[in-house]
C-alpha positions in Angstrom: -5.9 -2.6 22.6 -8.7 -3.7 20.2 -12.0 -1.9 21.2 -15.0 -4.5 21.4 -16.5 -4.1 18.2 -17.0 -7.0 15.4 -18.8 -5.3 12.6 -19.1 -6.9 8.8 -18.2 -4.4 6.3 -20.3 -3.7 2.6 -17.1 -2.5 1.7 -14.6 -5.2 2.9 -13.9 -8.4 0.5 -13.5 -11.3 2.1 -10.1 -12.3 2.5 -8.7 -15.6 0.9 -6.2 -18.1 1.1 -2.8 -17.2 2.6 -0.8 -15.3 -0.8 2.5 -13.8 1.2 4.3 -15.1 3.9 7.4 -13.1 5.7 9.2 -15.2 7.8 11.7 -14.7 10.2 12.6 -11.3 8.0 16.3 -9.6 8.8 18.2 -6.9 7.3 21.5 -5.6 8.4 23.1 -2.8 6.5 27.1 -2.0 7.0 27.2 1.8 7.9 30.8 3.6 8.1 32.1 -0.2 8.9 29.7 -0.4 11.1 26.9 -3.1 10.7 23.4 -1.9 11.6 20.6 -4.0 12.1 17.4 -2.0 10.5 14.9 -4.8 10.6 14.8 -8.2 13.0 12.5 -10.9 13.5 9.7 -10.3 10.8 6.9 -12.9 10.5 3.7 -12.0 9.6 1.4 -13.2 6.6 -1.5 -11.5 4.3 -4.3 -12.7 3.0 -5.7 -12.4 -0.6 -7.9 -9.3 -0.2 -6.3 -7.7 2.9 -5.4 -3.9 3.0 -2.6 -4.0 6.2 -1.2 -1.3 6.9 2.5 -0.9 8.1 2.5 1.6 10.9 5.1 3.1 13.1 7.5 6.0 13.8 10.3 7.9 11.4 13.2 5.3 11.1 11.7 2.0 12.3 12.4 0.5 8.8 8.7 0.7 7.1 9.8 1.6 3.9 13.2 -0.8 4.4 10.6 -4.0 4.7 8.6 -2.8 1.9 11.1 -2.4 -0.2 12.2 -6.1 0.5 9.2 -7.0 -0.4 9.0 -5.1 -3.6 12.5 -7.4 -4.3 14.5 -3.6 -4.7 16.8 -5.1 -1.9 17.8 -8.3 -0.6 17.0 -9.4 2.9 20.0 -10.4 5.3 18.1 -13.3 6.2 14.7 -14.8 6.2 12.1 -15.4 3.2 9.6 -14.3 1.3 7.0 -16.6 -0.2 4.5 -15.4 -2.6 2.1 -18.1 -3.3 4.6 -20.2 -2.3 7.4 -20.0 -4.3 10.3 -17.8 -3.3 11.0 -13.5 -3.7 14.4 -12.0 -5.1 13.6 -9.4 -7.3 11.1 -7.1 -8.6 8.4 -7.6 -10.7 4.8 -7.2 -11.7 3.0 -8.9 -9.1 4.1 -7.0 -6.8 3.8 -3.2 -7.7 5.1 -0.3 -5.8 3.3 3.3 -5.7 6.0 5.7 -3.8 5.0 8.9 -2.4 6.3 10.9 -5.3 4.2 10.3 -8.3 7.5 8.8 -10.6 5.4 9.8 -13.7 6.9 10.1 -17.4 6.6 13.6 -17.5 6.9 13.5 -21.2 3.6 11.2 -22.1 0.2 11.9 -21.3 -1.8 10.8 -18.8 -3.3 8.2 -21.5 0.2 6.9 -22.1 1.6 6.7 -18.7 -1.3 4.5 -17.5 -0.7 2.2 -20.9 3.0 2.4 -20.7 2.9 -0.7 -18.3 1.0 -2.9 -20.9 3.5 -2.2 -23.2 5.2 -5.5 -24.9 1.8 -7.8 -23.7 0.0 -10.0 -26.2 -2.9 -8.7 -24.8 -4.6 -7.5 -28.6 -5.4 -3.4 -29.0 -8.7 -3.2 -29.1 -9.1 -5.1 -25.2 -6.1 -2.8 -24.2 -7.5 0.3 -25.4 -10.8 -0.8 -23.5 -9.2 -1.2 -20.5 -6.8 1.7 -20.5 -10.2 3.7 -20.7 -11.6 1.6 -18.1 -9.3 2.4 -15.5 -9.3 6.1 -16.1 -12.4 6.0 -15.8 -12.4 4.6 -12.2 -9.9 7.0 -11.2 -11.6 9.4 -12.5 -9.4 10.8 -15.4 -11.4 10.6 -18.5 -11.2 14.4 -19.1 -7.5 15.0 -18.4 -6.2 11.7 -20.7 -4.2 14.1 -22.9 -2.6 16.5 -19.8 0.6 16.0 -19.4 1.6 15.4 -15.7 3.3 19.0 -15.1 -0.2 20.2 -16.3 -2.2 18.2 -13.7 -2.3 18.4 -9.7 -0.3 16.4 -7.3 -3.7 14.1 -6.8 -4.3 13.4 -9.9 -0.3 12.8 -10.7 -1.4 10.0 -7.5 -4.6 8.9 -9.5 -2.6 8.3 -12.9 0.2 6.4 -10.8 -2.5 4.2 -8.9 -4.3 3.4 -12.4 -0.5 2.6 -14.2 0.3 -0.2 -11.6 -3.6 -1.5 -10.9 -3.4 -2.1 -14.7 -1.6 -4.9 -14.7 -3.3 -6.7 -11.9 -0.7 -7.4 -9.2 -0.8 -10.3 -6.5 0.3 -7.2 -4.1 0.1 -3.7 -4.1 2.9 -2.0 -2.1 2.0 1.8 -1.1 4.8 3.7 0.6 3.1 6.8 1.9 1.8 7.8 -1.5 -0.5 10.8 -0.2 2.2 11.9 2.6 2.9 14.9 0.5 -0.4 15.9 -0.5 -3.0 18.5 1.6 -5.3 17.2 4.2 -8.7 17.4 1.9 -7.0 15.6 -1.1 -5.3 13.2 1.2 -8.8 12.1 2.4 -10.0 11.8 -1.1 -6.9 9.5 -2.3 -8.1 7.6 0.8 -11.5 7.0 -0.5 -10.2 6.6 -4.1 -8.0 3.9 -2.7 -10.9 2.4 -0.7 -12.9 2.4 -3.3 -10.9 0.9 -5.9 -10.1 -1.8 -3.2 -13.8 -2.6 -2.9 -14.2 -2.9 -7.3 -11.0 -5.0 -7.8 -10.2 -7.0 -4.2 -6.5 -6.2 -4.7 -4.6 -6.7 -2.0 -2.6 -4.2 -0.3 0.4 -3.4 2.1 0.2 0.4 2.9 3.0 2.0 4.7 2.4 4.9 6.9 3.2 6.7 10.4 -0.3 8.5 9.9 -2.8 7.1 13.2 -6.2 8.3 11.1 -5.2 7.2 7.9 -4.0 3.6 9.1 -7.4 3.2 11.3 -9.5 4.5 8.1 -8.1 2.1 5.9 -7.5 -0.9 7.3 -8.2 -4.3 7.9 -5.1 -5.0 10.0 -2.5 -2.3 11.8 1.2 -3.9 11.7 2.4 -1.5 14.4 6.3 -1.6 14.1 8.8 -0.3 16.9 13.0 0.3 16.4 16.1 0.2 17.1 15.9 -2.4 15.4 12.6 -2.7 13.5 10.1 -5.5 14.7 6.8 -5.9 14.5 4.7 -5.2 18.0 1.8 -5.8 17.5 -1.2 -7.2 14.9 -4.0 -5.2 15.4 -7.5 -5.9 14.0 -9.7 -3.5 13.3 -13.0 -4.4 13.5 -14.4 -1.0 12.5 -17.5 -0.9 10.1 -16.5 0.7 7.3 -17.0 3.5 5.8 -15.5 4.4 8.6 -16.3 8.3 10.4 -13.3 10.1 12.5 -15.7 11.8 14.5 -17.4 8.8 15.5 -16.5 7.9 19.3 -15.5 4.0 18.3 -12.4 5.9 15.8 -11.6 8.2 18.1 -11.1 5.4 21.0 -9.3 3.4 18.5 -7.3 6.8 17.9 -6.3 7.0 21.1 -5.1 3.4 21.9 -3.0 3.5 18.8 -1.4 6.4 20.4 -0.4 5.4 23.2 0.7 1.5 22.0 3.0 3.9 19.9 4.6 5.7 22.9 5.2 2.9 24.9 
């Protein structure tokens, strides 16, 4: 499955020490009295620094396990170790950007990407700093005082990417946050997100059922099949980055990923 290629990346941190561990994952919901099993048998782990992305088909439970991870619902069975210690509900270091933007429509784009530090000790003047900061590395500078029904569905993605990489989460959980947006902007939140990745060594679990986007940002392809959800495969991809779609090493990958999904 994995074409032959070991390339070290300018734009890859290195990963770290083991910082979440899934294991033995399993979520049964009861549907009409009937009890459903969405997700079964999930054990993988992620290293600090890793963007993995979560690939598979409509229904296969992506956004279930993320979810679970983001502590929004409890698993049937199975844990989740962060660091070690134990997963059961949300909170802020492990951040969730959703494929709609979920702004305040009523602040700025200023305040929504300070609303998080609200109720920190963290004194103004080094909160004002970095509030300017990370619009700057969004590139938002000039639209701080838009509100979001004033700015375009990128940029409402920019300002919700700056509001949760403010407050410096273990994990970043991405469920198909460019899904909605047009092919050109869709590559450019792509970069963005690359980008970013590369300044701040985050690390990130990106859901998606996109074959270019998973192969152009990640480390590691989680390819997941149904009925119920498991995880087939672990794919590296040893891909230098940045990485071209028109270059004959993406497009082989491309095609392998294709066809591991039909089978």
């Amino acid at each position: 499955m994995k074409p032959k290629l070991k390339a070290i990346s300018r734009f890859q941190p290195e990963p770290r020490e083991t910082i979440l561990e899934i294991r033995n994952l399993r979520k049964v919901f009861n549907i009409n009295n009937a009890f459903v099993t969405v997700l079964d048998e999930i054990d993988f782990s992620v290293k600090g620094g890793e963007m993995i992305c979560i690939f598979g088909r409509s229904g296969c439970g992506k956004s279930t396990l993320l979810n679970i991870l983001g502590g929004f619902i409890a698993p049937s069975s199975g844990a989740i170790l962060l660091n070690g210690k134990g997963v059961s509900k949300p909170g802020p270091d492990r951040c969730v950007v959703f494929q709609e933007d979920t702004l305040f429509p009523w602040l700025t784009v200023k305040e929504n990407i300070a609303f998080g530090l609200k109720g920190r000790t963290t004194e103004k003047k080094a909160s004002e700093e970095e509030i300017e900061r990370f619009l700057s590395l969004v590139g938002l500078s000039e639209f701080r005082d838009y509100l979001p029904r004033e700015i375009s569905g990128g940029m409402k993605q920019r300002v919700a990417l700056a509001r949760v990489l403010i407050l410096k989460p273990k994990v970043l959980l991405m469920d198909e946050p460019f899904a909605s947006l047009d092919a050109q902007t869709r590559e450019e939140m792509q970069n963005l997100l690359l980008s970013l990745w590369e300044k701040l060594s985050h690390t990130v679990l990106f859901v998606t059922h996109d074959v270019n986007e998973a192969i152009t940002l990640a480390d590691r392809i989680l390819v997941m099949g149904k009925d119920p959800g498991r995880i087939r495969d672990d794919i590296s991809v040893d891909l230098l980055r940045p990485r071209k779609r028109e270059a004959s090493e993406f497009l082989l990958f491309s095609r392998e990923l294709y066809a591991r999904l039909r089978d």
